[in-house]
N, C-alpha and C positions, 0 to 999 in steps of 0.2 A: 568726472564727466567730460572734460576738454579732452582727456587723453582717446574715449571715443570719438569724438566727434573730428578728430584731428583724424583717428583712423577710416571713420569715412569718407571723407572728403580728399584725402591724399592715398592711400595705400592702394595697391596692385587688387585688381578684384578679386583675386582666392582668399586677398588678407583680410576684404571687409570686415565690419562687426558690426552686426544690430545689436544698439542699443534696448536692453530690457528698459529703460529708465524711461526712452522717448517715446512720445506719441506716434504709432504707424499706423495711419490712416488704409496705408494702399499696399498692394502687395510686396514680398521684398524680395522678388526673382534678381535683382542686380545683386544683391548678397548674395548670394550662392554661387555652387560650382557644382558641374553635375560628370557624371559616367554612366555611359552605356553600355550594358555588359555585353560583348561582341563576342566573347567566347565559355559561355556559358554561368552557369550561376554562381555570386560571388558572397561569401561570407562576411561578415562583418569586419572581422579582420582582416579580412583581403581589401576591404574597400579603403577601409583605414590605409592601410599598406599603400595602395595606389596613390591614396589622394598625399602621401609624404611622400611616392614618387615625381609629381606633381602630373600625374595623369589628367587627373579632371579639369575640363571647359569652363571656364567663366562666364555666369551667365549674363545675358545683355540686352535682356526686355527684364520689366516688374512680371510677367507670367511666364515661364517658362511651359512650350508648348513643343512636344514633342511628334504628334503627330497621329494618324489611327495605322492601327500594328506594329508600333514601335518594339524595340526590345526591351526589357528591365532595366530602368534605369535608378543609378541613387546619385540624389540629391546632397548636397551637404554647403551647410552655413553655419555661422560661428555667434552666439550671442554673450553679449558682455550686459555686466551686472555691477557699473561703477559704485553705486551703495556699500555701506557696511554691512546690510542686511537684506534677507531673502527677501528675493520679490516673488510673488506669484503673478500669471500671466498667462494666457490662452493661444494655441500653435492650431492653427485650421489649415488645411487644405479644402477648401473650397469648388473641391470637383466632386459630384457625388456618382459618378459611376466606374470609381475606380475597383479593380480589382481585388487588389492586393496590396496593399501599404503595411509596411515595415518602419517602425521610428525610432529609435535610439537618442536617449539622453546621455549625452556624458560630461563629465568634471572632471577634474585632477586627474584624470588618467584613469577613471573607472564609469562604467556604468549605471548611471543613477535609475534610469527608468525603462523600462523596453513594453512595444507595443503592437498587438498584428491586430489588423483590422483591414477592411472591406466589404467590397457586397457578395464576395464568397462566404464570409459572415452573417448570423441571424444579429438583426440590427438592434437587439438587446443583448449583444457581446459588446458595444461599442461605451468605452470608459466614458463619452460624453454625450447625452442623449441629443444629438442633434443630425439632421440630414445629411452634412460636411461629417469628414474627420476632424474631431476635434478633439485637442488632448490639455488638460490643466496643470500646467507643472512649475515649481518653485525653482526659481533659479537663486544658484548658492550668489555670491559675491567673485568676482573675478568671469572667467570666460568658459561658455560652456558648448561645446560642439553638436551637432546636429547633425546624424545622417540618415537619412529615407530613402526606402527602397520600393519604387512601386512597380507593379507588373501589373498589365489588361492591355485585351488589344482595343479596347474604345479608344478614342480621343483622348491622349495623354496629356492634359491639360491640366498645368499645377500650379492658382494662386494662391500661395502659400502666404498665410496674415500671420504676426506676431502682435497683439494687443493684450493692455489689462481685459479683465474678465470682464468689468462694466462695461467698459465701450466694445468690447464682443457680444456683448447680448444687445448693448443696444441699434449696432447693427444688423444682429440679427433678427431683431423687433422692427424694424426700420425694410428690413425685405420680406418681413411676414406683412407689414400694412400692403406693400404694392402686391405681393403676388392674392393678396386677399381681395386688393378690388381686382385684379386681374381677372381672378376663379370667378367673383360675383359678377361681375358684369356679361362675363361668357355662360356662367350658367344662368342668370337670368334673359339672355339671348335666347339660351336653348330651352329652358321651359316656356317659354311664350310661344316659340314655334312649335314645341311639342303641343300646346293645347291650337294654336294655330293648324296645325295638320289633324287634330281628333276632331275640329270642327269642319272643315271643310274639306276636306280629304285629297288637299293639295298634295302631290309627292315631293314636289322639290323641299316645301318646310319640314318633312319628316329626313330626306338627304342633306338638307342646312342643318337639322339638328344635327344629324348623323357625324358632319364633317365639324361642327366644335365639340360633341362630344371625344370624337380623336384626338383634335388638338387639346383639351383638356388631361387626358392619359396620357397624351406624350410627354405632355408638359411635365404632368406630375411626375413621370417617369425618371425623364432626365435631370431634373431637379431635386430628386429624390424624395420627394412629398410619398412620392406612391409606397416607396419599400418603409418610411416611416409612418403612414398611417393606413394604409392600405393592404400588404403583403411583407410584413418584417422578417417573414420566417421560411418565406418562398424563395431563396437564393436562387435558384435556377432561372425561376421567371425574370428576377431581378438583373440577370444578366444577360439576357435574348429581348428583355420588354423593348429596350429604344428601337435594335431592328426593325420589331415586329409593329412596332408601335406607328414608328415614321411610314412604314410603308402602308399599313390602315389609313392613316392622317391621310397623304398625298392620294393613295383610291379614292376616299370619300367624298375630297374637294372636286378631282374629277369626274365622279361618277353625279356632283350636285353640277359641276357647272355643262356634261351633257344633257341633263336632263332641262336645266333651268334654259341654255341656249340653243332648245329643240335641234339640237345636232341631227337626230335621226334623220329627219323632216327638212331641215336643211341645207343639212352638210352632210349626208350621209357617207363620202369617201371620207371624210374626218374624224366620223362616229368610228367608224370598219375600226380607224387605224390604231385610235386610244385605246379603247379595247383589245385591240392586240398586242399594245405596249404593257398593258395593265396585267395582260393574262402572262405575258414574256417574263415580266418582270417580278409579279407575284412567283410563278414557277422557280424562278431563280433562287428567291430568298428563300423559299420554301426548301430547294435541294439543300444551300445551305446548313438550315437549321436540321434537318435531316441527317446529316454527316455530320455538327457539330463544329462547323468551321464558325464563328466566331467571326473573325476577323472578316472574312469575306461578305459575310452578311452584314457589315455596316460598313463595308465597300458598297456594295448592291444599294442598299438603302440611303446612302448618303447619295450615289450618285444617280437613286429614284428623284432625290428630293430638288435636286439640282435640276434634271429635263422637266419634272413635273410643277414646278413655277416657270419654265420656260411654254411647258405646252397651254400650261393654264391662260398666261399671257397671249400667244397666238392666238388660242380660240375667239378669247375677248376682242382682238384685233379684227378679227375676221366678221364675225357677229355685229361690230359696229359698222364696221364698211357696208353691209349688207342692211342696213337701217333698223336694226332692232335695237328701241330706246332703251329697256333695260340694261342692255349690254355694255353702254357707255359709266353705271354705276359697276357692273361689276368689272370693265378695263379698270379702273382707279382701284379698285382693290385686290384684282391680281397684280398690279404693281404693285404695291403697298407690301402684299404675303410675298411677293417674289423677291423684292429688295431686304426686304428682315430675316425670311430665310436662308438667303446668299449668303447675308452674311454672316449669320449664327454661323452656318454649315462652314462656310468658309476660315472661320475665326477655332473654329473649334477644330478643326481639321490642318490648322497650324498652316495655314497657306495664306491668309492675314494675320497681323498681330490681334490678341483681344483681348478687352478690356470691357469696360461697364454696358459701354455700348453694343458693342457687337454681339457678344454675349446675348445681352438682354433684346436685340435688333426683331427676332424669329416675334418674342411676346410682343413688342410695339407695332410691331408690323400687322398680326393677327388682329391686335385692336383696332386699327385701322381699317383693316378687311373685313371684320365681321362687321364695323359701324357700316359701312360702304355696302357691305352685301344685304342686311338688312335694310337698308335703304332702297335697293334693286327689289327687295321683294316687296315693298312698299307699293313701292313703284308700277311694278307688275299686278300687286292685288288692285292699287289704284286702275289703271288699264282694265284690269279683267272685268272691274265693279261697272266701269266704264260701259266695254261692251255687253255686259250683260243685259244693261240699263237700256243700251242703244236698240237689243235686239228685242228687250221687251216692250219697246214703244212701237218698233216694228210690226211687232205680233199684234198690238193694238189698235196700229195709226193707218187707215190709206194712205198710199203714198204719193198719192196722187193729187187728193185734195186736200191732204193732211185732217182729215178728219177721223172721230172713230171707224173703225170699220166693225163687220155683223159680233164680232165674236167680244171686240170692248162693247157694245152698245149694250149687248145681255149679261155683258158683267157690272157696269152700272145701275144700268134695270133695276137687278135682283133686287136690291134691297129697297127701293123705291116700290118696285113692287108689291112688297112683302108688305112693305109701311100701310098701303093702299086697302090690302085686303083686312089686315086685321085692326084698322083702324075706319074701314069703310068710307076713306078719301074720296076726292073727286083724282079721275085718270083719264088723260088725253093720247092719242096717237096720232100724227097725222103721215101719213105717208104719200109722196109726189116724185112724179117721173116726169122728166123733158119732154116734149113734145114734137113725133118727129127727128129726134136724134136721128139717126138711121142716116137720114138725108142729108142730115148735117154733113154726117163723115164720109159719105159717099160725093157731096158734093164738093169738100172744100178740104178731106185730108182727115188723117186721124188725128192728127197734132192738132188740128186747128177745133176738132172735136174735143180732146184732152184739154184746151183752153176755156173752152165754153162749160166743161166742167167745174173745175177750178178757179170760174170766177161767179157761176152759181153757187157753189160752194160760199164763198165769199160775201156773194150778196146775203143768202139766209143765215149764216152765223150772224152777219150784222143786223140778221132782221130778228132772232132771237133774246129772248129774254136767258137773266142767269142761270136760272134754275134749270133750264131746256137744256134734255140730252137731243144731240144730233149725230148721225150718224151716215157712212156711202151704205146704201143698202146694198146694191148690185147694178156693174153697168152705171146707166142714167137715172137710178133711181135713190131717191134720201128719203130719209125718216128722221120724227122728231117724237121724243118723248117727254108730254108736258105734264108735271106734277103739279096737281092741287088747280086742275085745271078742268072744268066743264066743257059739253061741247059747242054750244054759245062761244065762249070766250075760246075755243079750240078755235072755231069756226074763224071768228073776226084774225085770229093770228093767221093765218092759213091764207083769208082772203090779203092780207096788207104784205104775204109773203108772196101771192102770188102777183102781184103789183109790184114786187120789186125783183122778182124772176124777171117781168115782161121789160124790164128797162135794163137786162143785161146785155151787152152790146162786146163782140170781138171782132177787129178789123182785121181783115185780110184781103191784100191785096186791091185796096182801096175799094173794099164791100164790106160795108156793116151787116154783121151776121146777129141778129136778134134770135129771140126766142121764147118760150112759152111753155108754162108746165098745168101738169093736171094735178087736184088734189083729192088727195081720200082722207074724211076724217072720221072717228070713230071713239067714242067716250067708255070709259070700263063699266061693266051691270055685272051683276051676281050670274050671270052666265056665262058668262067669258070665264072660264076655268083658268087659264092660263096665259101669261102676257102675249102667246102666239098665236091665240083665237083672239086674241084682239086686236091684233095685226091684221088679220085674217080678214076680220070683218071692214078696217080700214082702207085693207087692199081691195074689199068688195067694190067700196065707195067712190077706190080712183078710177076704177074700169068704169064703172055710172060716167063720170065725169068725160074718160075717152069716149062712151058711147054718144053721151050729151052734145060733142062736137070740140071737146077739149079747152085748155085756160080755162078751168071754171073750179070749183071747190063744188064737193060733192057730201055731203054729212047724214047719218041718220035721221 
């Protein structure tokens, strides 16, 4: 055991040796040493050969990352097995959209195991059923070498783990709980919007679904969830899905956050231009996949993903300047998808180092985005519930004297009325018009007319019992509808109304402008078919009262 650990801690890096014996938590890209095949395809023997010429690089990160469209490269590290006896122990590579992977075991100077695997592979050829390559192999006693060869033009990304088998499943039990509440909580995002958009027939919740159900595909894409539970026998798709995948993902966000930040309506030279970029860029990947270039198409699509959290951020930036509340929830979460994505895309694309974080940065980022975006729409149904509310009190309220106006007073009525007839209640109406208005407004202004409304208004609400509907009937005229109310008792209200009409008083211009109103009242009979023959006959009652000389209450 000393004799390894002396060689890791001291030896030249080609000479490393992982220890089979110790525990490795983390990837072991400093053990190794790699080669690039630069002039065409190299056998196993040849790679041997080279690496005793000492061709191959030492590597000098724990992940060795090559880059998207690299050449073929092989790998190779050295494991030592200080025991008397075999250990058995689990070799993952930890990237699941690789190509083509080549492995070789060897001992004493011969071949113990050989292995080809990939996702040019149906993913039930793979010696160990898991998303990653992963291979089980018994290492003898003494030192056993290791060479890999992998070929794809994706992101050449290779953390390569040496662990016993328990603490390999239990790390891999360990990233199945996170990507599990991952999945769950995004897909419980997106069925809530999906019944959110069947109810209401909002578009942006049916584009909000739209844009986590991509990020869910990609997800599972690039992770390889998809080719192992999804499509294991679809090689083809499995190697065009991240292109195709990422560049769905980055449309759908922008196609929700035009719509959600009424660009049309807006911004319309903003709207023109996404959509131009959208159509440019889709066409691109599409020639792509068309020709079969690979490579270029997750050129295109990576460097979709990269302006399309730049444009997403702009938008939001723009939107808040312009004062739309919403848009303040959705800046915090395109920064959020713009910072996570960066740096996946960056990490993975060998232009950061990466590791757990960066890696994982695109899914922490999304979680954040979606909590924040769903909040916006929150936000926005709140606002909408809002106006809605506003305009319906609108439709029902004068605005003048905040009272009901004709079209609430007959929608209260109705049921009052109905109560009346098939119960044979007592029913009151009184109907009253100002007196002289006309002169009002021609004497002293329509505002000072509009005052004198507004505060007869005031006086008879306060002259009203609870139960009394009130209502602007038109112009200078109000109505009151009194339930359980005879025309006696109509009457007496009517007169103690009109007594506190006549002591309503508006100054202007150091002239107290009084005033005076007439009343019509009228009690419900079996002939009044309808509550608007009994208006009718109340309105009879006011005109009596204007003929009678006016200020006076007028009743059958």
């Amino acid at each position: 055991m000393l004799l390894w650990i002396t060689l890791e801690g001291t030896a030249a890096p080609s000479s490393l040796i992982v220890s089979a014996n110790a525990p490795h938590a983390g990837p072991i890209g400093r053990y190794t040493d790699y080669l690039r095949e630069a002039h065409g395809r190299l056998t196993l023997d040849n790679a041997i050969a080279d690496h005793d010429r000492g061709k191959f690089t030492a590597g000098r990160s724990p992940v060795l990352n090559f880059g998207i469209g690299s050449e073929p490269a092989w790998i190779h590290f050295r494991v030592g097995n200080p025991t008397g006896r075999p250990l058995q122990r689990q070799l993952s590579i930890n990237t699941a959209w690789l190509d083509q992977v080549d492995i070789y075991f060897l001992h004493g100077g011969r071949t113990e195991a050989t292995y080809h695997v990939g996702d040019r592979k149906a993913f039930n050829l793979r010696p160990v059923e898991s998303r990653y390559f992963a291979f089980d192999h018994k290492f003898e006693p003494g030192v056993s070498d290791i060479f890999v060869r992998v070929e794809t033009p994706d992101p050449m990304v290779l953390p390569i783990y040496l662990m016993a088998p328990k603490h390999a499943h239990a790390a891999e039990r360990h990233r199945d709980y996170g990507y599990g509440f991952l999945y769950g909580f995004l897909f419980a995002l997106l069925a809530y919007n999906v019944m959110l958009y069947a109810g209401l027939r909002e578009p942006w919740y049916a584009l909000y679904s739209l844009y986590l159900g991509m990020f869910l595909l990609m997800n599972i894409s690039y992770t390889g969830h998809g080719f192992e539970w999804i499509w294991p026998n679809h090689t083809r798709w499995e190697q065009w899905s991240n292109p195709i995948l990422m560049q769905l993902y980055g449309t759908s966000g922008l196609m929700f956050a035009l719509r959600f930040l009424h660009t049309r309506t807006h911004f319309p030279r903003i709207h023109k231009s996404v959509i131009g970029y959208l159509a440019v860029s889709s066409s691109l990947l599409l020639l792509t996949v068309l020709s079969g270039r690979q490579q270029y198409a997750l050129f295109v699509s990576f460097a979709f993903v990269f302006i399309f959290t730049g444009v997403m951020l702009g938008m939001c930036v723009i939107a808040v300047k312009a004062g739309q509340g919403s848009a303040r929830y959705f800046l915090l979460a395109a920064v959020a998808a713009m910072v996570g994505a960066s740096l996946t895309a960056l990490s993975v694309s060998g232009l950061i180092p990466l590791n757990i974080w960066t890696y994982h940065a695109a899914e922490i980022g999304m979680l954040l985005d979606a909590t924040l975006l769903a909040l916006a729409l929150t936000y926005r149904f709140r606002v909408g519930q809002e106006e809605k509310l506003r305009a319906e009190q609108l439709a029902k309220v004068d605005p003048l004297t905040q009272l009901n106006n004709r079209r609430a007073f007959y929608a209260i009525s109705a049921p009052i009325w109905n109560i009346t007839i098939r119960h044979n209640r007592n029913l009151s109406v009184v109907l009253l018009d100002i007196d002289h208005f006309k002169r009002i407004n021609d004497a002293h202004g329509h505002a000072r007319g509009d005052e004198v409304l507004v505060a007869t208004a005031s006086a008879l609400t306060g002259a009203m019992r609870e139960q009394d509907v009130i209502a602007r009937w038109g112009g200078e005229e109000f109505i009151l509808l009194l339930p359980e109310t005879d025309v006696r008792e109509a009457t007496a209200l009517a007169e103690r109304m009109r007594k506190v009409v006549a002591n309503v008083t508006v100054r202007h211009e150091g002239v107290d402008i009084t005033v005076t109103a007439s009343f019509g009242v009228a009690q419900w009979e079996t002939r009044h078919r309808s509550l608007d023959t009994l208006i009718s006959t109340a309105d009879k009652h006011l005109y009596r009262s204007k003929d009678l000389g006016r200020n006076r209450v007028s009743y059958a």
